[in-house]
N, C-alpha and C positions, 0 to 999 in steps of 0.2 A: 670599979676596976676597968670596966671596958671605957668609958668616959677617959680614963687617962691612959690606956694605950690608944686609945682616938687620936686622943694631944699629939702624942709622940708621935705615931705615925702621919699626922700630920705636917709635923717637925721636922722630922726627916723625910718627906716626899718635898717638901718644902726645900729642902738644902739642895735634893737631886733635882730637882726645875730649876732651881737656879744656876749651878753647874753646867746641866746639859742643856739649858737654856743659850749661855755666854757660848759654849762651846761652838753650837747653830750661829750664832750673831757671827762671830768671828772666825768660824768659817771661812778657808783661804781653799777657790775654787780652779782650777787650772784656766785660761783663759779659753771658753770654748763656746760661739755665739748659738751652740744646740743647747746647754746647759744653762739660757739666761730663765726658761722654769723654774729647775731645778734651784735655780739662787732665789727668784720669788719664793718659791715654798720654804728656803731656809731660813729666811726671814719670817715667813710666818709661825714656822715651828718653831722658830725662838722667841716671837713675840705671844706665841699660847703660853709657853712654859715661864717664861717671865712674869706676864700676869698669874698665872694659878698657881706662882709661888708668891706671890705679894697676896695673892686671894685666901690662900690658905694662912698666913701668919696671921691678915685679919681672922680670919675663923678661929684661928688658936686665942687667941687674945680674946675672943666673945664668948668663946667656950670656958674659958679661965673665971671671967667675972661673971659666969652664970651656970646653972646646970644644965638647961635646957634652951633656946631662944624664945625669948617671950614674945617676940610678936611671929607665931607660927607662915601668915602668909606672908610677909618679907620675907622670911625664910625660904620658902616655895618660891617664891617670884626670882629672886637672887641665885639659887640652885637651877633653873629653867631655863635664866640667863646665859649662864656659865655654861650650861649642858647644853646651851643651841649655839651659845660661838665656836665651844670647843669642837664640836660636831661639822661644825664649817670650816675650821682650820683645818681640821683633820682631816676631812674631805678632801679640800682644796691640795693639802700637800701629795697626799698617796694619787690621789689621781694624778697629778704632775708625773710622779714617777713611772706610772707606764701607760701617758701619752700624754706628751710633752704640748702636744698644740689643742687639746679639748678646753681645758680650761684657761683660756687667752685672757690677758686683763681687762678687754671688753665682758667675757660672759664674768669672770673672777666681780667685774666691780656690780654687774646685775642681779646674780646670787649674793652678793654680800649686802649691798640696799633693801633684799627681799629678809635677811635675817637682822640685820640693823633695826628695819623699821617694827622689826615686833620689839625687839630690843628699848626703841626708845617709845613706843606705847605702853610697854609695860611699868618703866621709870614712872612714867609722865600718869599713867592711873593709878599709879599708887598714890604720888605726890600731891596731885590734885582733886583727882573722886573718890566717893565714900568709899568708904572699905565692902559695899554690897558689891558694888560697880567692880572693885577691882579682883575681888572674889570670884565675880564672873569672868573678866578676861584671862584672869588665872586659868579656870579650867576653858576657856578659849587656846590659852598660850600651849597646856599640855597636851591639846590636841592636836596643833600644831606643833609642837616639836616632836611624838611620833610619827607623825606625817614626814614630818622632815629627815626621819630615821628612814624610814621604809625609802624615799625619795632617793636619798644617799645611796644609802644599801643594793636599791634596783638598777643605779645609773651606773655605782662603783663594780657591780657580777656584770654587768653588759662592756664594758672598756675594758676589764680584767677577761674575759671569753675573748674578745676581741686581739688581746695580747698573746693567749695563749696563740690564737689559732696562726696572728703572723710569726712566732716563733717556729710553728711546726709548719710553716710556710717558707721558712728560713733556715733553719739548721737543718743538720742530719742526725743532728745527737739529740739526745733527752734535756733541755738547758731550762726547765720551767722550775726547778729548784732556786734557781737565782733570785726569783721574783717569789717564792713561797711566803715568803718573811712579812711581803704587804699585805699578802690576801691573809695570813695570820693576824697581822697587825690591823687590817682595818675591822676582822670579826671580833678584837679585844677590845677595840678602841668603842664597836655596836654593845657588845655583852656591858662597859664600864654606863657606855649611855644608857641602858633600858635600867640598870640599876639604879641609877643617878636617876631616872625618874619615878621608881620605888622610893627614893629616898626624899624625894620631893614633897609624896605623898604623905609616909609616912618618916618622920624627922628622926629614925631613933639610931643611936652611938654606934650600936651593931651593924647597921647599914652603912653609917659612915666610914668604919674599920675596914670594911670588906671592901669598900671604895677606894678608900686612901691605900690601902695593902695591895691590890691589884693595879690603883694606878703607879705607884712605884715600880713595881714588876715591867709593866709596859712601858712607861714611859724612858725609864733605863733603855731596854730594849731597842724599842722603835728608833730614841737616839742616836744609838751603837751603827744602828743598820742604816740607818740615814747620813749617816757620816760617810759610811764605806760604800755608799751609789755613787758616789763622784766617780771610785773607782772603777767602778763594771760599767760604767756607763759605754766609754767607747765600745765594747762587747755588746752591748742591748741596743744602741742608738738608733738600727736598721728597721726594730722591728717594734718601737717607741714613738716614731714621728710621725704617723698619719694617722685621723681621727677616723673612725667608723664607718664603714658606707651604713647609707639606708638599708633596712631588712629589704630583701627579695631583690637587692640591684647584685648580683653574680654574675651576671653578663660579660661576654667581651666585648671590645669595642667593635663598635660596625666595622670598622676597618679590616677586622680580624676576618680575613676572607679562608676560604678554603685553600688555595694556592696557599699562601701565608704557613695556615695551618701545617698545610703536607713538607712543605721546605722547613719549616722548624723541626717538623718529624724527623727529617731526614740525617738532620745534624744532632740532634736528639741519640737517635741510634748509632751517630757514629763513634759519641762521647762514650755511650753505653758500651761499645763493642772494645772502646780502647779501656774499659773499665775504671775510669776514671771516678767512677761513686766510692773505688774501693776506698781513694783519699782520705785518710781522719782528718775529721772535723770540717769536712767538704759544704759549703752553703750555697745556698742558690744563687749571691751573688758569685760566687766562683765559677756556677756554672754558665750565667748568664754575661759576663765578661768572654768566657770562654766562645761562645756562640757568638758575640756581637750583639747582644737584645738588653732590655733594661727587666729587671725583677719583676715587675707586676705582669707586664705583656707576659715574661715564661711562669708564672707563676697559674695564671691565669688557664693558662694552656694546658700545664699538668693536671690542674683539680680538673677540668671540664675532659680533656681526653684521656687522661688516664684516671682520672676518678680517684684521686687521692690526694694527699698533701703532700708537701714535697718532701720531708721526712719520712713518711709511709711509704712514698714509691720509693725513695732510695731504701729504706726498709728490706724493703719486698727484690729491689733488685742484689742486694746483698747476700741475704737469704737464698735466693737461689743459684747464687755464685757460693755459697756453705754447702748444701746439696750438692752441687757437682764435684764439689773439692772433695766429700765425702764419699761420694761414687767412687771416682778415682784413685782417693788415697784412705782407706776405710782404717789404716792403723793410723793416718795424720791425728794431732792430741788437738782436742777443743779451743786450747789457746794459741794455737798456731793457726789454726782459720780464721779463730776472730781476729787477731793479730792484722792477719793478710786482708781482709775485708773491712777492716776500716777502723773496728772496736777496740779502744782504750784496756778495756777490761774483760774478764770472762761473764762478769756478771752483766752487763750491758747485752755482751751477746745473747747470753742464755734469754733474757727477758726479749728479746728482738724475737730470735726462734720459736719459743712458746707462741708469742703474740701472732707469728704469719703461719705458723701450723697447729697450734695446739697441743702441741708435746716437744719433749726434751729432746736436744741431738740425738744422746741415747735412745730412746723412744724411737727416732725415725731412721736410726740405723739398722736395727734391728727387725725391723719391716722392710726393710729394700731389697 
């Protein structure tokens, strides 16, 4: 019984790669020379879903004229296979999507030669040395394709930390929900691979159901949302295009003299005074136009002199423009501060206030 919903779900994960595979291929992207990544990864997520729909019908078909695979380490080798390219595509695409220049087709074709070449030793030991020999590179090959999990995994949380932190370097709003959907997508796409290596081990229909039923789920998924980043892109692109600095390089540039510093203060405070944060949806490039500076120089300037990010200090300078509105107008109603201060919603407000006092409007009216 579980042997033939294997099949099916096979079947049908089969129909949906091929679908949402053609979908990625032909792919019609607006003309945009920030976006030529994002066209690399769409190609490649249609050339994953392509193959492990061709991959899978063979397995239906081996599966049909057998009950189990009679030669167990083909099995395993071919399953490894699969589990360390998909693992590479997979990588390769979501990292594209938030940071467009990390994975260049200089490092893309360096990483790919380093997973290719287990790829074609593992063919090539089957083919030619004894079955001990390849026995052994077997549990070679699974050690290195966890290796190559954790590798992913630590390089993909260090770019995603990095995104985060230029987004709240960049808005003034809460916008990390946009980008949820990858850091979802790439711990599904982990959780399918450590399975896929259980199932390596141990070859049984159960595992493979649980396989095929989740990669269905996801691969729909991922799909859906990777189609609709062409979209938001122009919205992200600010805070997408530059790679990582070095750990501990925070520094401003020597140039960044004191003098510098006190005149950027000065206009800093004048912005402030004409309350210009209360703006929705106000970014640092608006404020940095606004002054004459480029984003990183004033970006630079707030985390080190004021000791925040640039969404926390407008935070914080918002909040204390709610405070005074509330001094002075103690019956004004909650959504008309947040309203005047910059917030879309009551609910945005409320969680801004908690975060810079620790209690509710109510809470800190009632104390004053």
């Amino acid at each position: 019984m579980i042997e033939n919903a294997y099949i099916i779900s096979l079947l049908a994960l089969s129909v949906a790669l091929f679908a949402m595979g053609l979908l990625c291929l032909f792919l019609r992207v607006y003309d945009n020379p920030k976006l030529a990544a994002y066209r690399r990864a769409s190609k490649a997520v249609a050339f994953t879903y392509l193959f492990f729909g061709v991959i899978n019908i063979l397995e239906c078909l081996e599966r049909q004229s057998s009950d189990t695979y009679d030669n167990a380490l083909l099995f395993r080798m071919v399953t490894l296979v699969i589990a360390s390219a998909q693992a590479f595509f997979f990588m390769f695409a979501m990292i594209s999507l938030i940071n467009t220049k990390y994975m260049s087709p200089r490092r893309t074709r360096r990483e790919f030669a380093f997973v290719a070449a287990f790829i074609v030793a593992g063919i090539v030991s089957y083919i030619v040395m004894d079955e001990s020999v390849t026995s052994t590179f077997a549990y070679f090959y699974t050690v290195y394709y966890f290796s190559q999990l954790i590798r992913y995994t630590l390089r993909f949380r260090k770019l995603y930390r990095h995104c985060l932190l230029e987004m709240e370097n960049y808005f003034s709003e809460n916008e990390e929900d946009r980008l949820r959907w990858i850091f979802f997508s790439f711990h599904s796409a982990l959780g399918i691979g450590l399975i896929a290596l259980v199932f390596a081990l141990l070859p049984y229909a159960l595992f493979g159901l649980i396989i095929a039923l989740s990669c269905l789920v996801f691969y729909v998924f991922f799909a859906i949302h990777f189609v609709n980043y062409a979209f938001i892109f122009n919205f992200l692109e600010n805070v997408i295009l530059e790679e990582p600095e070095e750990d501990g390089d925070e520094s401003l540039p020597v140039s960044f003299e004191a003098k510098s510093a006190a005149a950027l203060k000065r206009q800093i405070n004048r912005w402030v005074a004409d309350k210009r944060y209360c703006q929705a949806g106000v970014t640092i490039r608006d404020l940095a136009d606004n002054l004459n500076t480029n984003t990183t120089y004033l970006s630079r300037y707030i985390n080190k002199y004021e000791g925040k990010t640039f969404r926390n200090w407008i935070g914080a300078l918002r909040i204390e423009e709610a405070q005074r509105l509330m001094r002075e107008n103690p019956s004004c109603k909650i959504d008309a501060i947040a309203d005047s201060i910059g917030y879309g919603n009551k609910s945005a407000f409320l969680v801004q206030f908690a975060k810079h006092t620790n209690m509710t409007p109510g809470e800190w009216r009632r104390q004053m």
